[in-house]
TORKOLFI-331710 format. One line per field, with one value per atom (N, C-alpha, C): residue number from 1; residue in one letter; chain; x, y, z; atom name. Coordinates in nm, 4 decimals. Atoms other than C-alpha are relative to their C-alpha. Layout:
N
resi <- [NUM_...]
resn <- [A_...]
chain <- [A_...]
x <- [X_...]
y <- [Y_...]
z <- [Z_...]
name <- [CA_...]
***
This chain:
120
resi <- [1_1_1_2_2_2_3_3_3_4_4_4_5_5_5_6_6_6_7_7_7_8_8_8_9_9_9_10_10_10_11_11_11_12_12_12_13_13_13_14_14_14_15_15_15_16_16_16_17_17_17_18_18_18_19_19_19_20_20_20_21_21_21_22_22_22_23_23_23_24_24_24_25_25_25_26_26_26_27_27_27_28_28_28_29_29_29_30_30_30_31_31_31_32_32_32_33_33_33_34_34_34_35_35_35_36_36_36_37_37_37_38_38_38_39_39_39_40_40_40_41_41_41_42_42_42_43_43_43_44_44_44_45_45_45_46_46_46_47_47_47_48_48_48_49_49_49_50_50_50_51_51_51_52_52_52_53_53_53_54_54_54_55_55_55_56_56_56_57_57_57_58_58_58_59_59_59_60_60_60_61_61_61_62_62_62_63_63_63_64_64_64_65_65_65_66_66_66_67_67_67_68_68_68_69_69_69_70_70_70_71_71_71_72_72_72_73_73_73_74_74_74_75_75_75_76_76_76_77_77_77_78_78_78_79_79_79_80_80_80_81_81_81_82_82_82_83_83_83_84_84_84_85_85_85_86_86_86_87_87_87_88_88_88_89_89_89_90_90_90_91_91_91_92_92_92_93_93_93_94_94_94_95_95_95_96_96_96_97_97_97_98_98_98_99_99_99_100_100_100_101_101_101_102_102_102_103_103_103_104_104_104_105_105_105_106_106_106_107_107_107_108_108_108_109_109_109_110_110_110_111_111_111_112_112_112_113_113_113_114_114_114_115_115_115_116_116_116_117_117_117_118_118_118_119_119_119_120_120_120]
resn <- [X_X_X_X_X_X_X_X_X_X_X_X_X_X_X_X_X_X_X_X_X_X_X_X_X_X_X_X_X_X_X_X_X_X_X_X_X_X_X_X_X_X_X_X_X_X_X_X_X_X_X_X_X_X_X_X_X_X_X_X_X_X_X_X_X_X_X_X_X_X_X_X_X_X_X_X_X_X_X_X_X_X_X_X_X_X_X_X_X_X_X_X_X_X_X_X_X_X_X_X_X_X_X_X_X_X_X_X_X_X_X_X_X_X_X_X_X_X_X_X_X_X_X_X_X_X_X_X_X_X_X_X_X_X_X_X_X_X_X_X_X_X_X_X_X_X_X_X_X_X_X_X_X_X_X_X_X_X_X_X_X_X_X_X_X_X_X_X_X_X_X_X_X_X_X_X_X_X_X_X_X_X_X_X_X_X_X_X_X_X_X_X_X_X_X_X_X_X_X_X_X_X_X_X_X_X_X_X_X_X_X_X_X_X_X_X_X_X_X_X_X_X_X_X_X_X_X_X_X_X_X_X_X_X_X_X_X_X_X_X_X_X_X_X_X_X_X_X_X_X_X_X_X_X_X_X_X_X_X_X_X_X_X_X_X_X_X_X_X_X_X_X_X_X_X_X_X_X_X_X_X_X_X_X_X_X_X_X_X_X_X_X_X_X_X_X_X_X_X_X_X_X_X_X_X_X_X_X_X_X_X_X_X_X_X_X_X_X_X_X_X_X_X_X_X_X_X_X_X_X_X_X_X_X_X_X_X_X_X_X_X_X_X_X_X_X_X_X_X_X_X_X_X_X_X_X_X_X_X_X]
chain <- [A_A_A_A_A_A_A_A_A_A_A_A_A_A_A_A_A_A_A_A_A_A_A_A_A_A_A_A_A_A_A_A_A_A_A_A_A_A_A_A_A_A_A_A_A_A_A_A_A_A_A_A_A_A_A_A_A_A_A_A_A_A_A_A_A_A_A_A_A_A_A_A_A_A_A_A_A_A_A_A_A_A_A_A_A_A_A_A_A_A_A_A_A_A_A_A_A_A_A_A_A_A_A_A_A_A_A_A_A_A_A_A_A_A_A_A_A_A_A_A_A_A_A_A_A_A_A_A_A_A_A_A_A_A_A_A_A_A_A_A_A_A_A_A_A_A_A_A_A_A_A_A_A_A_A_A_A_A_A_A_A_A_A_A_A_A_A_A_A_A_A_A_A_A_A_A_A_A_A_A_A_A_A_A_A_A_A_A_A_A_A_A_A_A_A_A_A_A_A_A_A_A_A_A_A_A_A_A_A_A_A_A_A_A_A_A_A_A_A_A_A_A_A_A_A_A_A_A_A_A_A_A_A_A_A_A_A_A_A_A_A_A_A_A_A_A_A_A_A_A_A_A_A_A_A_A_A_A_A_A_A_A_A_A_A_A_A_A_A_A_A_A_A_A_A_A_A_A_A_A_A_A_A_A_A_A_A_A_A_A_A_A_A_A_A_A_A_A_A_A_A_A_A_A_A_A_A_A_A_A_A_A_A_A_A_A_A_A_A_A_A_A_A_A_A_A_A_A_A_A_A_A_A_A_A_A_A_A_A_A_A_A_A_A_A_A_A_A_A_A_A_A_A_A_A_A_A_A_A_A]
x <- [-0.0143_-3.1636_0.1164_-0.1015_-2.9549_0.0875_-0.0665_-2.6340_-0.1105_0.0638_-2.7561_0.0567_-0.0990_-2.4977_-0.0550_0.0754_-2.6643_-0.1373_0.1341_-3.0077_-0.0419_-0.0008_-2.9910_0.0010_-0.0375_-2.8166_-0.1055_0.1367_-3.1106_-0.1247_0.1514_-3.3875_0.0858_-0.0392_-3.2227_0.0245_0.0027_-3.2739_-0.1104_0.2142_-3.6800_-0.0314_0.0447_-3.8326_-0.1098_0.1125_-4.1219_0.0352_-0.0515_-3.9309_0.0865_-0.1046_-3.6621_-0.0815_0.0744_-3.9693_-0.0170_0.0702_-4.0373_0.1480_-0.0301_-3.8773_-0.1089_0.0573_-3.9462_-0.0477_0.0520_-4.1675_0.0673_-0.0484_-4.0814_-0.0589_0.0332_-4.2961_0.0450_-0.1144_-4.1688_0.1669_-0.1492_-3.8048_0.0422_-0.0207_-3.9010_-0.0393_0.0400_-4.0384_0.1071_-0.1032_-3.7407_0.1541_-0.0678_-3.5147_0.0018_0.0600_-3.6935_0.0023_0.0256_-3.7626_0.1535_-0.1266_-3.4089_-0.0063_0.0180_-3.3241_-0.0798_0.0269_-3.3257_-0.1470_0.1337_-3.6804_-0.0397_0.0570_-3.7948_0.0203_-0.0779_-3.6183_-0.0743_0.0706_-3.8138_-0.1603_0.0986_-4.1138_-0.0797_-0.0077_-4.0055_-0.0218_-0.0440_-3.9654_-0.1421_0.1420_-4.3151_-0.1314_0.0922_-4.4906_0.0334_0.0142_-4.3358_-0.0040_0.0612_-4.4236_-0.1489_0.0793_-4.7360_-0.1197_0.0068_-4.7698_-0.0169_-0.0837_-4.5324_0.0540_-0.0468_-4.4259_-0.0936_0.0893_-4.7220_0.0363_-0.0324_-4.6779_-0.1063_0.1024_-4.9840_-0.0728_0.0920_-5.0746_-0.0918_0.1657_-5.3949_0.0219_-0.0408_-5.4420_0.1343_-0.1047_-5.1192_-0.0075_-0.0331_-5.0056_-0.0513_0.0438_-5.2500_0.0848_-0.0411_-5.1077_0.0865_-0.1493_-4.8175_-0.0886_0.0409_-4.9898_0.1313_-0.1291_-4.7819_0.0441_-0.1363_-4.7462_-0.0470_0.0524_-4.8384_0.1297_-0.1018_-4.4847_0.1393_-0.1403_-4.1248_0.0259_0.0038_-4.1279_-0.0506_0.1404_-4.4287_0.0501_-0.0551_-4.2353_0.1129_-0.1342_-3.8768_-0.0750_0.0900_-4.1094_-0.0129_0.0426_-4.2499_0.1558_-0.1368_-3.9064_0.0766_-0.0622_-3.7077_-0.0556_0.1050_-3.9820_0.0381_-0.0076_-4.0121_-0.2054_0.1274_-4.3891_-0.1260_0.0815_-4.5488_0.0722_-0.0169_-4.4845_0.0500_-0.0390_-4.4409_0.0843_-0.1551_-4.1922_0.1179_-0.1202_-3.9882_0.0136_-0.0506_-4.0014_0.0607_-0.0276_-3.9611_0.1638_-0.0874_-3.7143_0.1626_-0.0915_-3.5219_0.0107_-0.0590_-3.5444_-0.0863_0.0100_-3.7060_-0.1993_0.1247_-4.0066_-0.1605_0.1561_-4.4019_-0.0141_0.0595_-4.6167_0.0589_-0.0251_-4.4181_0.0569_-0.0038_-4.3564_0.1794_-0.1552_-4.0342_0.0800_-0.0934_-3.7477_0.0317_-0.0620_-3.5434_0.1238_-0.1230_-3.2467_-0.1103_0.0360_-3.4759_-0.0843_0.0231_-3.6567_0.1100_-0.0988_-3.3135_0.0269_-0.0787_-3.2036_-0.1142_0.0510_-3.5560_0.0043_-0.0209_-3.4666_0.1480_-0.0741_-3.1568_0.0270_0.0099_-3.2339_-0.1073_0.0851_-3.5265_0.0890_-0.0588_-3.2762_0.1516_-0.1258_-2.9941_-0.0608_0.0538_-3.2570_-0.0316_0.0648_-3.3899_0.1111_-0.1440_-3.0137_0.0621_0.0031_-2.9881_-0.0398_0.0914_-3.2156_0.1231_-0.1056_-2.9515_0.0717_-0.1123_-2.6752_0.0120_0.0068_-2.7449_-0.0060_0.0243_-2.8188_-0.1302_0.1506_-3.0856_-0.0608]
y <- [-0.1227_15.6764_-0.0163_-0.0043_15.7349_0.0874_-0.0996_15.9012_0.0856_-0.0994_16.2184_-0.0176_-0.0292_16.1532_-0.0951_0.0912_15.8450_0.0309_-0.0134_15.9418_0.1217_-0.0471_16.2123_-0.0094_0.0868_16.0113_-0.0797_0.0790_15.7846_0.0819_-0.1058_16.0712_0.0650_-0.0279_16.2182_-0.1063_0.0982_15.8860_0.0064_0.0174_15.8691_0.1081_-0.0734_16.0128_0.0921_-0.1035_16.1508_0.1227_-0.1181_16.3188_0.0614_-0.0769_16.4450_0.1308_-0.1405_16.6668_0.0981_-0.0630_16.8482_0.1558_-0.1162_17.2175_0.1232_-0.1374_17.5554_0.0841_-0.0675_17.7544_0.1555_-0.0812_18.1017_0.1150_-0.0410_18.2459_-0.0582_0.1344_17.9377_0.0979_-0.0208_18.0290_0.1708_-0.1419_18.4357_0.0280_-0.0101_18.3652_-0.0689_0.0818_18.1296_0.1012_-0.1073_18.4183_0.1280_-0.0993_18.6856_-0.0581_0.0801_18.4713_-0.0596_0.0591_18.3327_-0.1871_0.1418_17.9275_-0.0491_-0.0115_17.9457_0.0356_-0.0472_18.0831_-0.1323_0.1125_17.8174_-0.1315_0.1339_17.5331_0.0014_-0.0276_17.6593_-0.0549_0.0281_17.6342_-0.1419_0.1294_17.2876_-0.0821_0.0432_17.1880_0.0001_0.0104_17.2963_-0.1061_0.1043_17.0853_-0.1656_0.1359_16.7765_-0.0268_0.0295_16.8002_-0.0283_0.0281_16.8464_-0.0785_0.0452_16.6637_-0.1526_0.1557_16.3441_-0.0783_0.0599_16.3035_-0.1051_0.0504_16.1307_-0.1983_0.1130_15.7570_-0.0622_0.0489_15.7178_0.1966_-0.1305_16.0909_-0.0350_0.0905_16.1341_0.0580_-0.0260_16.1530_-0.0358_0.0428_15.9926_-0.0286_-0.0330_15.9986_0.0640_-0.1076_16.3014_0.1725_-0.1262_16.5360_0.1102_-0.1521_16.7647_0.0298_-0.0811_16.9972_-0.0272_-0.0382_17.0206_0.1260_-0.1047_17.3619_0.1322_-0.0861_17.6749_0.0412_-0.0375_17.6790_-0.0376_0.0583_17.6093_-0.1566_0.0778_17.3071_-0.1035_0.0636_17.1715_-0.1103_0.0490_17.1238_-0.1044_0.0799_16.9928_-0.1484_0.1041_16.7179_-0.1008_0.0274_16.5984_-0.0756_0.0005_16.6181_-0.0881_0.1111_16.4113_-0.0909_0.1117_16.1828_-0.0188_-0.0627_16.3570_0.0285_-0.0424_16.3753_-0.0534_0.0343_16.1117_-0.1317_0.1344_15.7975_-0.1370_0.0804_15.5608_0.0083_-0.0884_15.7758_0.0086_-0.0323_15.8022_-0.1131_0.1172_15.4687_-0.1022_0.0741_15.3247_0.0936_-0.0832_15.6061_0.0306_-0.0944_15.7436_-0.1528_0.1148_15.3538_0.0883_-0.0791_15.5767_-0.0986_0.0885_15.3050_0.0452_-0.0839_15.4276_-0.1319_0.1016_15.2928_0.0487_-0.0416_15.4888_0.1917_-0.1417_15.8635_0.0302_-0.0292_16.0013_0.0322_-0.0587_16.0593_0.1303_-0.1361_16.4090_-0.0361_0.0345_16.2249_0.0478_0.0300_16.1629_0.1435_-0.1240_16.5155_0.1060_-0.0928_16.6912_-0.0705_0.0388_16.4347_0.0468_-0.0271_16.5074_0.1786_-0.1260_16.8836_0.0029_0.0432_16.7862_-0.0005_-0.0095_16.6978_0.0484_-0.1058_16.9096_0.1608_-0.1172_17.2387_-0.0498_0.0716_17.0102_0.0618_0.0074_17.0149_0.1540_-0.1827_17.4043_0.0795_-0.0974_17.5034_0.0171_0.0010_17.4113_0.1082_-0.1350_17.6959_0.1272_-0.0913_17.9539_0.0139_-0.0027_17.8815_-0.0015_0.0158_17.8195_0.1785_-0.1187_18.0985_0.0932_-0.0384_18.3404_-0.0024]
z <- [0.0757_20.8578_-0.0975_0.1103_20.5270_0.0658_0.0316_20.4610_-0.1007_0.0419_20.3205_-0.1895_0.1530_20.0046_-0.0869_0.0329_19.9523_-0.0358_0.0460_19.9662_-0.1265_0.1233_19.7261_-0.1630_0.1405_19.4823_-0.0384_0.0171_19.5017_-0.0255_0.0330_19.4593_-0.1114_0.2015_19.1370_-0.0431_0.0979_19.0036_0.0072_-0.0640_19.1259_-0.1346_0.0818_18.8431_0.0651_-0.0972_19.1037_0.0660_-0.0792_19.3154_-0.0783_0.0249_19.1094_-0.1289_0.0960_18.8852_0.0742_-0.1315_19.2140_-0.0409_-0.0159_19.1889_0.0567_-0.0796_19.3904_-0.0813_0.0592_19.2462_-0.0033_-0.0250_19.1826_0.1611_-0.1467_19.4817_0.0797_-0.1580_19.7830_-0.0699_-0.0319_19.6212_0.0507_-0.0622_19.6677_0.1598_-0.1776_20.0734_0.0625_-0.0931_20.1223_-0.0267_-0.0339_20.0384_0.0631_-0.0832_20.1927_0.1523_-0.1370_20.5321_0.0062_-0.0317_20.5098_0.0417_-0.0185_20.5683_0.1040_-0.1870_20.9352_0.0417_-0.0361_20.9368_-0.0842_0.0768_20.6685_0.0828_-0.0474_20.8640_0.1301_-0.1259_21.1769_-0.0223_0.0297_21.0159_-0.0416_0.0594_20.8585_0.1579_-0.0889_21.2487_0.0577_-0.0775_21.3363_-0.0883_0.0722_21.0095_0.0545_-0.0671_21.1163_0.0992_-0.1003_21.4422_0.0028_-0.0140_21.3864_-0.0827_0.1291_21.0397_0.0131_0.0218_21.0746_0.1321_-0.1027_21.4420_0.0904_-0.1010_21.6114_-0.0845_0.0193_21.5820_-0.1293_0.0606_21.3556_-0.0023_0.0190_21.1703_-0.0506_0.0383_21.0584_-0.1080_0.1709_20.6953_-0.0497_0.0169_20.7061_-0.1720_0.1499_20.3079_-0.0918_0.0678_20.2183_0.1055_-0.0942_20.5269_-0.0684_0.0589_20.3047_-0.1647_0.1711_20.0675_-0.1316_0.0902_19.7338_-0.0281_-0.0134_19.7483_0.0777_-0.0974_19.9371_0.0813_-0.1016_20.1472_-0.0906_0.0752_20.0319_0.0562_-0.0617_20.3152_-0.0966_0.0587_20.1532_-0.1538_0.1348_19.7953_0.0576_-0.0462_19.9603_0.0844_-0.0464_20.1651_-0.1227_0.0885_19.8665_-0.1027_0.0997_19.6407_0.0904_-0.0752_19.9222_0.0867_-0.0604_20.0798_0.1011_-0.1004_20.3705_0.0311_0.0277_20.3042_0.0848_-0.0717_20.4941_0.0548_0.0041_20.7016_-0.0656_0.0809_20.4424_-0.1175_0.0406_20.2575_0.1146_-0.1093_20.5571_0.0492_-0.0256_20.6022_-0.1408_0.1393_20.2283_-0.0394_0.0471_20.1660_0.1281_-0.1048_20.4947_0.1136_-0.1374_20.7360_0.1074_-0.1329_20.9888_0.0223_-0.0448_21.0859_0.0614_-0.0486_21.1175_0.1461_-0.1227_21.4114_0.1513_-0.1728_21.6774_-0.0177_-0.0152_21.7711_-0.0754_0.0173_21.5609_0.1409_-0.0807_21.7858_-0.0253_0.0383_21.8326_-0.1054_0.0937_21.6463_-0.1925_0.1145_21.3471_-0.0369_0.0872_21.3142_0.0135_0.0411_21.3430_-0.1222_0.0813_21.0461_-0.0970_0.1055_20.8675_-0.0581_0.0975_20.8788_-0.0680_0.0774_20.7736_-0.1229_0.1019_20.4682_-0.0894_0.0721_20.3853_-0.0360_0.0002_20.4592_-0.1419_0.1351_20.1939_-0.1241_0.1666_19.9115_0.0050_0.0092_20.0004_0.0018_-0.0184_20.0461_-0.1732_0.1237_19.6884_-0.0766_0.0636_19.5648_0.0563_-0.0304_19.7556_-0.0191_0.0450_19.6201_-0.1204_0.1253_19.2805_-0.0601_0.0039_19.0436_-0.0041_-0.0028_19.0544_-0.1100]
name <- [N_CA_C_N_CA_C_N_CA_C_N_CA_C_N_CA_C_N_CA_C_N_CA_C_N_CA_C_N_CA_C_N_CA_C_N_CA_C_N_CA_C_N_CA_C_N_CA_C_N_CA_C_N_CA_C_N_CA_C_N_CA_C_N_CA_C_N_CA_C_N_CA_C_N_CA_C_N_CA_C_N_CA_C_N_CA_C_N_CA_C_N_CA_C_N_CA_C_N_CA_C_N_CA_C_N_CA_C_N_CA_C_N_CA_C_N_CA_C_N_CA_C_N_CA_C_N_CA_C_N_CA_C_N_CA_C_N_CA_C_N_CA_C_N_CA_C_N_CA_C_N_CA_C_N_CA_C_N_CA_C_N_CA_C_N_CA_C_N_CA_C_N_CA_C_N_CA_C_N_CA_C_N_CA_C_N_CA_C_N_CA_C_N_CA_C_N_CA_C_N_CA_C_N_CA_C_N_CA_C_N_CA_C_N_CA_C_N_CA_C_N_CA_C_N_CA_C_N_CA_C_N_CA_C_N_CA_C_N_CA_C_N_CA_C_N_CA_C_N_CA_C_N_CA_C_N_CA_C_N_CA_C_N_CA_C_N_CA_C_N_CA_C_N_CA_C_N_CA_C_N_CA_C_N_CA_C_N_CA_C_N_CA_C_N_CA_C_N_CA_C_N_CA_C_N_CA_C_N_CA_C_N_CA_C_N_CA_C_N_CA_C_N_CA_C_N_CA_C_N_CA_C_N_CA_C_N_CA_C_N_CA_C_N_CA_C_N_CA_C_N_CA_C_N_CA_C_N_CA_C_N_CA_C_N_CA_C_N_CA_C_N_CA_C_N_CA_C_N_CA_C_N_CA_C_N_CA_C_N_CA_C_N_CA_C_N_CA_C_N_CA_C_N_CA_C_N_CA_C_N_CA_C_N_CA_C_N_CA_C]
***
């Protein structure tokens, strides 16, 4: 797994990921619902998304948009398997650990914490 300071720096260079912004609906449900609810929700997609050692549809599984999750995935390559292994070190072929989906909400709640603080 990256430093977080590191991997950032490296995705605002990615020209892919760094086009990726919150729409204005995702940024009006992720203020209405609050982080903590979003981050909950982020906890239940990659469980049932990205955690199995081998998902299915593995590198179609994360809509692009429909959720606030959905976008931040996408924007920090968090999205599938081979993003989380090309991007984050975190190796396909076996069941994530609890270390590694506290670090992937981690940095999904970094890039969505962004939208809150900024301005409206």
């Amino acid at each position: 797994m990256r430093d977080l300071d590191e991997l950032f720096a490296a995705l605002s260079r990615a020209g892919f990921r760094a086009q990726f912004r919150l729409p204005d609906k995702d940024l009006k449900y992720l203020r209405d619902k609050g982080l903590d609810t979003v981050l909950r929700h982020a906890d239940d997609f990659v469980a049932k998304r990205l955690a199995a050692a081998e998902p299915v549809n593995d590198g179609k599984q994360t809509p692009y948009r429909g959720h606030p999750v959905f976008v931040a995935q996408h924007a920090t390559a968090c999205c599938c398997r081979t993003c989380l292994e090309k991007w984050h070190r975190i190796p396909r072929g076996r069941v994530l650990t609890e270390l590694e989906r506290a670090y992937i909400r981690d940095v999904l709640g970094r890039w969505l914490s962004g939208y809150l603080s900024g301005p409206s």
